[in-house]
C-alpha positions as CSV (number, residue, x, y, z in Angstrom):
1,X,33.9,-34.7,9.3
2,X,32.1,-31.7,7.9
3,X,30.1,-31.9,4.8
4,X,32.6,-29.7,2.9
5,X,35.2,-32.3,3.1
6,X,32.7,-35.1,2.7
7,X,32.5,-33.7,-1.0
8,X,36.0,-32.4,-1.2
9,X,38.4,-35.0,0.2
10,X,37.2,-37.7,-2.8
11,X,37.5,-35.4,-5.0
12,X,41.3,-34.5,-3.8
13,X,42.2,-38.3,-3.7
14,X,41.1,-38.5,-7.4
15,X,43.6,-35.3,-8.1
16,X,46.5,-36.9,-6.0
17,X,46.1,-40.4,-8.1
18,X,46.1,-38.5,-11.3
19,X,49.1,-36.3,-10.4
20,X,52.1,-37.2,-12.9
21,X,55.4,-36.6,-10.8
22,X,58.0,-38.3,-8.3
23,X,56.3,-38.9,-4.9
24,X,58.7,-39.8,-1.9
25,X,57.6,-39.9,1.6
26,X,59.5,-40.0,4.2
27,X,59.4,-41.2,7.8
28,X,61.3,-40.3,11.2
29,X,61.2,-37.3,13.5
30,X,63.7,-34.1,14.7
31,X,66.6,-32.7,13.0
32,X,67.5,-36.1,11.3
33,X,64.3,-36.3,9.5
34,X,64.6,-32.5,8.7
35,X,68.1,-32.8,7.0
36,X,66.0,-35.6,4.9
37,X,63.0,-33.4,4.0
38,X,65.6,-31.1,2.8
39,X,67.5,-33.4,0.8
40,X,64.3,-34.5,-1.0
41,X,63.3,-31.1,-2.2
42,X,65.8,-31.3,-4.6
43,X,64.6,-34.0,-6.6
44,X,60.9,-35.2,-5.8
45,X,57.7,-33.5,-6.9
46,X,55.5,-34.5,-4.0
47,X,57.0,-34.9,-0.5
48,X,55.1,-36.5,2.4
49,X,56.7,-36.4,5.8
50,X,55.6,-38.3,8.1
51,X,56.5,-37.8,12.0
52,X,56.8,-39.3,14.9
53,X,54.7,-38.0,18.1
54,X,56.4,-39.8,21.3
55,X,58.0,-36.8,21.9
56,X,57.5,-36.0,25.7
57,X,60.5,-33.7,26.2
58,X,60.8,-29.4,25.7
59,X,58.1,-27.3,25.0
60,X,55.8,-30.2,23.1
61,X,56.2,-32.3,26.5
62,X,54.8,-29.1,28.7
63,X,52.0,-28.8,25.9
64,X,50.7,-32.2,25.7
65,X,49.3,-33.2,28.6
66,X,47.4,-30.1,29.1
67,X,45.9,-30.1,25.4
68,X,46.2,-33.4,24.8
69,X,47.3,-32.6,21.1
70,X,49.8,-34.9,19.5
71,X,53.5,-33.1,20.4
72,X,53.7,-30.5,17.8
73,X,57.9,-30.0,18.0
74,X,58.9,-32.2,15.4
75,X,55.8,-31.5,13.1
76,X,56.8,-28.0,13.2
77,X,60.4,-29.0,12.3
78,X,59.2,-30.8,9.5
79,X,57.1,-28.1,8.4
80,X,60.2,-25.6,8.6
81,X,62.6,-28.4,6.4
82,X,59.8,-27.7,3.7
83,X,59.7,-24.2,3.7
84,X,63.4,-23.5,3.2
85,X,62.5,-19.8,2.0
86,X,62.9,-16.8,4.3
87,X,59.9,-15.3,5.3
88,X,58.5,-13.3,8.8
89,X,56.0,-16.8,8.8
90,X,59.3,-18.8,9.3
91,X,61.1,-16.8,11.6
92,X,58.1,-16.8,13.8
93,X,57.4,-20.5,13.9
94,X,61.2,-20.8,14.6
95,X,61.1,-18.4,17.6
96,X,61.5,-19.5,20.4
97,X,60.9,-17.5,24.1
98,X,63.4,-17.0,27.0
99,X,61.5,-15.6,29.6
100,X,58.6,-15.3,31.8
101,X,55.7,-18.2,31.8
102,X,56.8,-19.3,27.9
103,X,60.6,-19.4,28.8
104,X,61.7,-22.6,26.6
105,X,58.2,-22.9,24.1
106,X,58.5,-22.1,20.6
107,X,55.7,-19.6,19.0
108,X,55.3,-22.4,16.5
109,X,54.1,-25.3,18.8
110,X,52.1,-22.2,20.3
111,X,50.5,-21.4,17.0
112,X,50.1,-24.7,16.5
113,X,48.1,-25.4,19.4
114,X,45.9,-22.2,19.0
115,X,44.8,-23.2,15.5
116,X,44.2,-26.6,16.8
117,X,41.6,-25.3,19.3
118,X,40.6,-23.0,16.6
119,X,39.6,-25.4,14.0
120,X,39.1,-28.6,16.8
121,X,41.6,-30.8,14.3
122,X,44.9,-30.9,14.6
123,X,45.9,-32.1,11.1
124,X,43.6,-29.3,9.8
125,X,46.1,-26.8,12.1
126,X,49.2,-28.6,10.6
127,X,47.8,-27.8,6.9
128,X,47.1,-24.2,7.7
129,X,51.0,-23.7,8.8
130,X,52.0,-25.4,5.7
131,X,50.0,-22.6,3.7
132,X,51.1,-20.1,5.7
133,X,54.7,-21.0,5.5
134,X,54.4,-22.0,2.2
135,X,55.5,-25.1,2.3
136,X,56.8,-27.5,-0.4
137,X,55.2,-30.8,1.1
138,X,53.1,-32.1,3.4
139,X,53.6,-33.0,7.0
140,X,51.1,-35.5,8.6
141,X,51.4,-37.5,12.1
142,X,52.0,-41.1,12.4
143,X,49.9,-41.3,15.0
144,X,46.2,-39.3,15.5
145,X,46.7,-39.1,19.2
146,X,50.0,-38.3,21.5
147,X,51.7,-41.4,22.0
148,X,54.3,-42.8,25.4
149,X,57.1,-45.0,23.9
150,X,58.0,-47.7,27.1
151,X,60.5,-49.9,26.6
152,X,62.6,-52.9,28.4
153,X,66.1,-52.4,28.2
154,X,68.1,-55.1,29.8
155,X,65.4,-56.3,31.7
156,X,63.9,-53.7,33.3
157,X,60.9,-50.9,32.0
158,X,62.0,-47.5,30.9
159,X,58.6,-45.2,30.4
160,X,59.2,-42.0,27.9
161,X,61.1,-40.9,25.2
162,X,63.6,-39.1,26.8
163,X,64.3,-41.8,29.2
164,X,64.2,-44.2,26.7
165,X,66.6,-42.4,24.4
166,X,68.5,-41.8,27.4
167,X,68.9,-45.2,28.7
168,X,72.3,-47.6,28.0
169,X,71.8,-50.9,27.2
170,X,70.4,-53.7,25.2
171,X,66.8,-52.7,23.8
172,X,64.8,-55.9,24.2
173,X,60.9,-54.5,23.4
174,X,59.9,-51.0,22.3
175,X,56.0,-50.3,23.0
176,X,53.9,-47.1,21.7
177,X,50.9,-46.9,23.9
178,X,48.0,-46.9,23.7
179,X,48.6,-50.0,21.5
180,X,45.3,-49.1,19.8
181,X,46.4,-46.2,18.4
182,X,46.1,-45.8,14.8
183,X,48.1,-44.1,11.7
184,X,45.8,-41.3,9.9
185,X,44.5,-42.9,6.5
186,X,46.8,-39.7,5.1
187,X,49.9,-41.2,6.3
188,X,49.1,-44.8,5.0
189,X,48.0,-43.3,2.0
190,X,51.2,-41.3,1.2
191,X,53.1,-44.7,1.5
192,X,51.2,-46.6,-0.5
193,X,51.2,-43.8,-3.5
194,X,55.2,-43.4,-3.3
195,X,57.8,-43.9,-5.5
196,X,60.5,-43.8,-2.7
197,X,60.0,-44.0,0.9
198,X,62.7,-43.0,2.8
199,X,63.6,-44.1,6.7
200,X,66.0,-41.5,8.6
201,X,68.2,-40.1,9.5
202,X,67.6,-40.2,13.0
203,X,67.3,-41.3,16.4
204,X,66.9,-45.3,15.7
205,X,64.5,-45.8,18.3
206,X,63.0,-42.5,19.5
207,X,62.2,-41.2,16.3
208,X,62.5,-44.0,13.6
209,X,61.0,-47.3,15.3
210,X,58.8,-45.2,17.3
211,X,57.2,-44.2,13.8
212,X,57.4,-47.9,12.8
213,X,55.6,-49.0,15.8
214,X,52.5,-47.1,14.8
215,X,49.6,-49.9,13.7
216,X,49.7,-49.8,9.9
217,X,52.7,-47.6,9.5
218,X,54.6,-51.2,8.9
219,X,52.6,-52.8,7.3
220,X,52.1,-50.6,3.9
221,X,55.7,-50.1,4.1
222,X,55.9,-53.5,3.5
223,X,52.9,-53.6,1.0
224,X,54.3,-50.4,-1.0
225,X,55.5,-51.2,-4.3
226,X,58.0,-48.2,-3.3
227,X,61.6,-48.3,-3.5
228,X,62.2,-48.3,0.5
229,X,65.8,-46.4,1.6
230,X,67.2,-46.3,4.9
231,X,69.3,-43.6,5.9
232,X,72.0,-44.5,7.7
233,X,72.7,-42.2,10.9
234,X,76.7,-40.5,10.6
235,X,77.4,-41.3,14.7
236,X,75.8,-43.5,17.5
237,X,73.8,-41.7,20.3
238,X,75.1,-41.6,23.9
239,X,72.1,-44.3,25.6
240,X,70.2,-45.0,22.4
241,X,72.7,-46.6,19.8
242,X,75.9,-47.1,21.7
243,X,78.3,-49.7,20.2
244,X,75.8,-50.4,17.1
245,X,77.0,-50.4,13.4
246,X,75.1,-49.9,10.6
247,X,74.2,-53.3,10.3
248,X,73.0,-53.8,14.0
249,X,70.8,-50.4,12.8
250,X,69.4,-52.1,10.6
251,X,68.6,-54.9,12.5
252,X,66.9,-53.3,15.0
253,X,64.9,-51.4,12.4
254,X,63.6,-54.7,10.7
255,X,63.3,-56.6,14.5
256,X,61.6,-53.7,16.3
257,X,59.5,-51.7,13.7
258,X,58.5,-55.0,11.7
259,X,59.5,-54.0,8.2
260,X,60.7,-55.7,5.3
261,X,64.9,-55.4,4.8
262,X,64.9,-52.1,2.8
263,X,65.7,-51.8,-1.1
264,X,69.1,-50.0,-0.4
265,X,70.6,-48.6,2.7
266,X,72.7,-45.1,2.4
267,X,75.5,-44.8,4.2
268,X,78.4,-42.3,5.0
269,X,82.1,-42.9,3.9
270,X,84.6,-40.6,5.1
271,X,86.0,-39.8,8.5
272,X,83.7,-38.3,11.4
273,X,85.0,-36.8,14.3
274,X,83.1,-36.9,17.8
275,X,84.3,-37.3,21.5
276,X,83.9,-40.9,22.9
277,X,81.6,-42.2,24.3
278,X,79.8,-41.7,20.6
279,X,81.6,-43.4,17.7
280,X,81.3,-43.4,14.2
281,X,78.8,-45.8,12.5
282,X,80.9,-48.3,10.6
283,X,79.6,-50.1,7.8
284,X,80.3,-53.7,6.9
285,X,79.0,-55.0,3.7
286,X,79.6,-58.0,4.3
287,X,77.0,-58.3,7.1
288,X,75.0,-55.8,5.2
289,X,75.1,-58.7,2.2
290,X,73.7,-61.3,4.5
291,X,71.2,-59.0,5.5
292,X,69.4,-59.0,2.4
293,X,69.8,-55.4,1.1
294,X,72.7,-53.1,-0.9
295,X,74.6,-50.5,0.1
296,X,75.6,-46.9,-1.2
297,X,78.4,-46.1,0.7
298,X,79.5,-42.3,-0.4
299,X,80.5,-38.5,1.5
300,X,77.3,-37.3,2.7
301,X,78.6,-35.4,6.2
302,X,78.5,-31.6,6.0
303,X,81.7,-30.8,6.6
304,X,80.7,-27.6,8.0
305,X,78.6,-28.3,10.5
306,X,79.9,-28.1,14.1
307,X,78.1,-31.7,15.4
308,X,78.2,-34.2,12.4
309,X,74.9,-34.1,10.4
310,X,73.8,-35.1,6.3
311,X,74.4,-32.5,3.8
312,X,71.5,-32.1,2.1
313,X,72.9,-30.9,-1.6
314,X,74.7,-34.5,-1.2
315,X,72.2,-36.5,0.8
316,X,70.0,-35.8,-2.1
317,X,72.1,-36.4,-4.7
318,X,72.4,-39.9,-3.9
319,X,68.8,-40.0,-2.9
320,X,68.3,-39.2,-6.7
321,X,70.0,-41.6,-8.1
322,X,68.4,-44.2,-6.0
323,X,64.6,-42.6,-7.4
């Protein structure tokens, strides 16, 4: 740590205490936790996001191993669900190339990657995006290192997220490794100061327990004085979620990512319409009862979109309430 931020990062934990305003922070990774991050904009004054960084797949999974910087994709989602106004800044970190050597990699990870080089921290390069996109929020990493989810699934080991996600059966043990890995004190900070953390949408165990998994990611979730929501996701996931409800979501989020039931869990009531093998996730409140937690059961699909996903405008309406 340099001695500027020796003297300055006190000095902005003093400011961030004294700030008068909602605070929500939410957790997950990809396009679920983005609808999120854009359904919190509309009510919260200060907006953490916190991401996942398992990702091993795309243009973060060719950048990774070579850099070995955390897997910038989601991040860089997160960072574009916060800066919802047009600018040339977002259409460039939203670019992404179809030809020659960078065929497949977006010029955000790119940029990313340069200013992580550039500066030699790789929160510091996530910051400088924010400014430059002018963000409404803060996105910080679960983890301060790139992570490998393995898993056993009926028995036998599944090794990376794509796999994992991909894989059908029953999840028995989810592992992020190394296990020593650590959460940045920012991200453990931003869920202890909330008023509202939120969990999901997204992929259950990609995205949301890999989070979870993250040492002392759990645990001030369950320390927070916050109101804690869970999202409920609109559909299963072909391999990840097959067959599950919301209540066997929730399960697995309190079995495998070690939390506390959540405060309330938000759920989707209206018809959704997807080819099988994916189905619907149903609700039952009865089970959802014995589970410990309530439900607010309301329309929150965008009818307009062409794969079902949360419209934010409704999303954070609820979300609102809930404050």
């Amino acid at each position: 740590m340099s001695e500027f931020e020796v003297m300055v990062e006190p000095l902005l934990e003093e400011l961030e205490s004294e700030f008068e305003g909602l605070r929500v922070t939410a957790l997950g990774g990809g396009h679920g936790l983005a609808q999120g991050l854009m359904a919190i904009l509309d009510y919260a004054d200060v907006v953490t996001a916190v991401v996942t960084v398992a990702d091993d797949g795309g243009s973060s999974g060719r950048l990774v191993p070579g850099l070995q910087i955390p897997p910038p994709g989601d991040l860089r989602m997160a960072l574009l669900a916060l800066s919802p106004t047009p600018t040339l800044w977002r259409d460039l970190l939203d670019y992404r190339f179809s030809a020659a050597d960078v065929s497949g990699h977006s010029l955000g990870n790119l940029i990313i990657a340069a200013l992580t080089e550039m500066s030699g921290d790789f929160e510091d390069a996530l910051n400088t995006v924010g400014r430059l996109l002018g963000a409404r929020g803060a996105v910080v990493p679960a983890a301060d290192q790139p992570l490998q989810l393995e898993a056993t699934i009926d028995g036998a080991v599944v090794s990376g997220q794509a796999a994992v996600g991909a894989a059908r059966g029953r999840m028995d043990e989810l592992r992020v490794l190394p296990a020593d890995a650590k959460a940045p004190s920012a991200a453990i900070r931003a869920i202890a100061q909330a008023d509202q953390v939120v969990i999901g949408p997204g992929s259950l165990f990609t995205s949301l327990i890999a989070c979870l998994k993250v040492p002392g990611i759990a645990t001030a979730i369950n320390e927070t004085g916050a109101t804690v929501v869970y999202v409920s996701n609109l559909t299963t996931q072909d391999g990840e979620t097959l067959g599950m409800d919301a209540a066997d979501h929730l399960e697995a989020l309190m079995l495998h990512g070690g939390i506390r039931v959540p405060d309330v869990v938000v759920a989707h009531d209206g018809a959704v319409h997807v080819p099988l093998p994916v189905r619907p996730v149903t609700v039952d409140l009865g089970r959802m009862a014995e589970l410990g937690t309530s439900v607010e059961v309301t329309d929150i699909a965008d009818p307009s979109a062409d794969w079902p996903q949360h419209h934010p405008a409704r999303l954070g309406a609820v979300l609102r309430r809930l404050a």
